[in-house]
C-alpha positions in Angstrom: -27.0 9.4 -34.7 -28.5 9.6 -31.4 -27.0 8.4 -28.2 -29.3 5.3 -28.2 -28.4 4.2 -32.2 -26.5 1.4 -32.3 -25.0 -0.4 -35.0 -27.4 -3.2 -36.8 -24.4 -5.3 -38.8 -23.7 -8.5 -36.7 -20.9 -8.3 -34.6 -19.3 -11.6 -32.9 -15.5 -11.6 -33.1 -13.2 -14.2 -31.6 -11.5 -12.9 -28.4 -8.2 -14.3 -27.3 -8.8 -14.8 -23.8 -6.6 -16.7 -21.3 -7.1 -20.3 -20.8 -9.1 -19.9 -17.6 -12.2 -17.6 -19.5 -14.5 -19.2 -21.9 -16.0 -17.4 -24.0 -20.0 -16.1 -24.6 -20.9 -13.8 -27.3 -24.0 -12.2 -27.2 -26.4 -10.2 -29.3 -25.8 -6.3 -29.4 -29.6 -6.1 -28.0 -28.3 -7.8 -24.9 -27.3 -6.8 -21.4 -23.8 -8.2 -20.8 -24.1 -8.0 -17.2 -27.6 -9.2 -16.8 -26.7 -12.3 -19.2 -23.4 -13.1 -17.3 -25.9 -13.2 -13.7 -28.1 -15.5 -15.3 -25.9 -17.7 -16.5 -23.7 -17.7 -13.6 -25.4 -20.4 -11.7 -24.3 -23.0 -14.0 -21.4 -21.8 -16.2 -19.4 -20.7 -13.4 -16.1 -19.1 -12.7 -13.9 -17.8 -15.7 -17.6 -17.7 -18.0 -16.7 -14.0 -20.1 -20.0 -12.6 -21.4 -19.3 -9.9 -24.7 -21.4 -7.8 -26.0 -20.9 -6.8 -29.8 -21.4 -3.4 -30.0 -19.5 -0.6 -32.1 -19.6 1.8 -29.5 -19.2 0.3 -26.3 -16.7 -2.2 -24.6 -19.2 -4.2 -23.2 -18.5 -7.4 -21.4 -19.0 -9.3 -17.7 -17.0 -12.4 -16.2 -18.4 -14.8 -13.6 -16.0 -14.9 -10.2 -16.4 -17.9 -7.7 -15.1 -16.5 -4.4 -13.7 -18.3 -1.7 -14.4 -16.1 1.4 -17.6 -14.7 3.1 -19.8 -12.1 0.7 -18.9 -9.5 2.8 -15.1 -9.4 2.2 -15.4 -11.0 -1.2 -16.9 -7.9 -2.5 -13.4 -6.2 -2.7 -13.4 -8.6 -5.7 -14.4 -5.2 -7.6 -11.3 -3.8 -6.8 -9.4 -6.0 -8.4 -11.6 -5.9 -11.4 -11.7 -2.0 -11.4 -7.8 -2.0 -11.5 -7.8 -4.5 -14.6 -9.8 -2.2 -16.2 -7.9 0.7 -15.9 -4.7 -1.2 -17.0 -6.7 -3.0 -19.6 -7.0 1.1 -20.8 -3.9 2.5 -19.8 -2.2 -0.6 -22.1 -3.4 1.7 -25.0 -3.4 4.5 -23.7 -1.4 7.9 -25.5 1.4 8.5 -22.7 0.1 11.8 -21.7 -3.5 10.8 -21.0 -4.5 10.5 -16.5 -7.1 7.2 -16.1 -8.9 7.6 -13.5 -11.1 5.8 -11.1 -13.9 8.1 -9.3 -14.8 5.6 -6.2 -16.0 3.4 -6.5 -17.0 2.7 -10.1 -16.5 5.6 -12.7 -13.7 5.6 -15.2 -12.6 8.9 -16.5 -9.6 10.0 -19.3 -8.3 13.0 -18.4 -11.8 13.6 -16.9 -14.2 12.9 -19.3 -16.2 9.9 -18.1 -15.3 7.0 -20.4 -17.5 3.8 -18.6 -16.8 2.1 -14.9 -17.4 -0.9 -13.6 -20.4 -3.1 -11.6 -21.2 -5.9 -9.2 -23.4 -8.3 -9.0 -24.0 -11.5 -6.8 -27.0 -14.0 -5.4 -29.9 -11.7 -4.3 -30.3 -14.5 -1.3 -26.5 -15.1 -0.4 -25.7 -14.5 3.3 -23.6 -11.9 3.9 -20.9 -14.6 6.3 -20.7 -17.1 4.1 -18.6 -17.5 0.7 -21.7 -16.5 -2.8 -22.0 -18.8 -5.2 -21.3 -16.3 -7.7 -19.4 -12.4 -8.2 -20.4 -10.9 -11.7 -17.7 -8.2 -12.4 -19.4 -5.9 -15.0 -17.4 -3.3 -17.5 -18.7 -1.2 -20.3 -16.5 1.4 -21.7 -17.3 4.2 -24.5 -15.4 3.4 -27.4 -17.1 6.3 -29.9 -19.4 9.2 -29.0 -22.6 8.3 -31.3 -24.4 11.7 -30.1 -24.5 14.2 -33.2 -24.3 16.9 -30.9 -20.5 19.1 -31.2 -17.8 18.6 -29.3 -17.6 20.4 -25.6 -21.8 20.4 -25.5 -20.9 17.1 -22.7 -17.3 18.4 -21.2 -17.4 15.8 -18.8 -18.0 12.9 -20.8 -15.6 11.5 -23.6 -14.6 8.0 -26.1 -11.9 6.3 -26.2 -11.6 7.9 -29.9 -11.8 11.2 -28.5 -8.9 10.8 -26.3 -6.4 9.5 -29.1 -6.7 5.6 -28.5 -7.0 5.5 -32.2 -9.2 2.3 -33.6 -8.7 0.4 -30.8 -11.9 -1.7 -30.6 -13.8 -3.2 -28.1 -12.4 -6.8 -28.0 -9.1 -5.6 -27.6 -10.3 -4.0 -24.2 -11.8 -7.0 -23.3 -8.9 -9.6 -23.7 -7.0 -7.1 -22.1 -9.1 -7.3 -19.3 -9.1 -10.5 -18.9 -5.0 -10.8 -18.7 -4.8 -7.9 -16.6 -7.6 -9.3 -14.0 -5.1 -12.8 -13.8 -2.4 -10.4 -12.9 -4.7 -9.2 -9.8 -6.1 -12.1 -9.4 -3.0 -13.3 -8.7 -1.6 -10.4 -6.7 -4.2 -11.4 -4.4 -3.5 -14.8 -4.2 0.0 -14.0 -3.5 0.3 -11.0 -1.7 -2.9 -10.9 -0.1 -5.5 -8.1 -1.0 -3.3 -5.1 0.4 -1.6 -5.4 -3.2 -4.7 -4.8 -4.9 -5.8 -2.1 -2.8 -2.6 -0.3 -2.8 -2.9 -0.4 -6.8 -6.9 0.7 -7.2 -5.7 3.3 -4.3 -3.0 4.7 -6.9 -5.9 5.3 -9.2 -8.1 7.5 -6.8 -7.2 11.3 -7.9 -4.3 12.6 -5.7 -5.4 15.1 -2.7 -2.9 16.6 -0.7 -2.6 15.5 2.8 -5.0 12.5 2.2 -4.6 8.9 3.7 -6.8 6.3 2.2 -7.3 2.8 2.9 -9.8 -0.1 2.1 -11.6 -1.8 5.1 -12.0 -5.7 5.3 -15.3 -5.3 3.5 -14.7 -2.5 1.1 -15.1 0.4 2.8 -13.3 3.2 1.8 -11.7 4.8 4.5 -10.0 8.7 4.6 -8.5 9.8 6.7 -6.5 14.2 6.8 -3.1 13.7 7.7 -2.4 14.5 11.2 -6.3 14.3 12.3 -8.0 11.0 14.1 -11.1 11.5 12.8 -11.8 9.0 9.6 -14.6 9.2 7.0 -15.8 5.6 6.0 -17.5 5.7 2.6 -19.7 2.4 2.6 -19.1 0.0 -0.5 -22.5 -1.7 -0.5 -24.7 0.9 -1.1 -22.3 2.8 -3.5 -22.5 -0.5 -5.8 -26.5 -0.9 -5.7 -26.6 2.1 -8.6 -23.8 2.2 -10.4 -22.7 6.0 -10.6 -21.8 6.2 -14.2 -24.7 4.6 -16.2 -27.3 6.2 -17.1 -30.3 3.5 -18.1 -32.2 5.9 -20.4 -29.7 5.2 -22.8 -28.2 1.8 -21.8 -24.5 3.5 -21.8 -22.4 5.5 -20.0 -23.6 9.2 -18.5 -23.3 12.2 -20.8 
């Protein structure tokens, strides 16, 4: 099967989602992100968009921020680090999730899927958007005929031991693990959630790292002044892990 094959059998299972989500299944043609920005407007906050497919995780939720675009934004961080929990809840004890910043999710190294952003193409940047849509898709099972080790930096969740763990299983435990930073947030304030997305960075020596009000990531070599911002908003225009050619994940 090629990379772009998917699965033709109807796929619409039930998720257990918290009480806050509700629920939108939608056709294995479809663009989970995309459909969760379009309905956004009116469904509003806690609207979880899923995507039926057999070889991705493939799913969006609607966020309604309370705070200026520009800070609100570090609402990805929160949803990156329930995404990585959502995996590591599954995940073999010996296998390293981690986050390439912004966006990219790898296992042990192989890029599994990350996560994307979306809000109001109109919304000014001081004032609180209508909307956030946090985005996920995550490889479940490589559909390329091609062997093993021809794409050593891509992998499945199947190829890293996670057994038959399916894609709705990732998705409600998404959704718990984003209430859990959600409310971290709440009660903590958002140094909790960047101290736990920070843990997720790979380790380098001698490296201090911190998030800036509006998502910057900031570095900074122990015992040196100078600090190296890397800007959020242009990092989450083109999401660094998908490749559109075949609607999935990077190879």
């Amino acid at each position: 099967m090629t990379p772009t094959k998917r699965m033709r059998e109807p796929f619409a299972p039930v998720l257990n989602l918290p009480p806050p989500f509700t629920l939108v299944t939608a056709r294995e043609v479809d663009d989970a992100f995309r459909r969760a920005i379009s309905l956004a407007p009116e469904e509003g906050a806690g609207t979880m968009v899923f995507v039926g497919r057999f070889d991705l995780a493939e799913f969006a939720v609607v966020l309604e921020p309370d705070e200026p675009l520009r800070t609100a934004r570090r609402a990805f961080y929160a949803g990156m680090t329930a995404l990585t929990d959502a995996l590591l809840a599954y995940a073999p004890p010996e296998k390293m999730v981690t986050i390439d910043w912004p966006d990219g999710i790898r296992i042990d190294g192989g890029l599994v899927g990350g996560g994307r952003l979306g809000w109001p193409q109109d919304a000014p940047e001081d004032e609180p958007p209508a909307w956030l849509v946090f985005g996920a898709m995550i490889r479940t099972v490589s559909m390329t005929d091609q062997e093993p080790g021809v794409h050593p930096l891509a992998s499945a969740l199947e190829q890293e031991g996670f057994g038959d763990i399916g894609a709705a299983t990732i998705a409600e435990s998404f959704a718990r693990h984003l209430m859990v930073a959600t409310d971290a947030w709440q009660t903590h304030g958002f140094a909790e959630v960047a101290r736990e997305y920070l843990q997720r960075l790979p380790r380098e020596h001698g490296i201090s790292r911190q998030i800036d009000d509006n998502g910057d990531l900031l570095t900074r070599h122990v015992g040196k002044a100078d600090i190296d911002c890397r800007k959020l908003l242009p990092a989450l225009v083109t999401p660094s892990w998908l490749d559109p050619n075949i609607s999935g994940p990077r190879l």
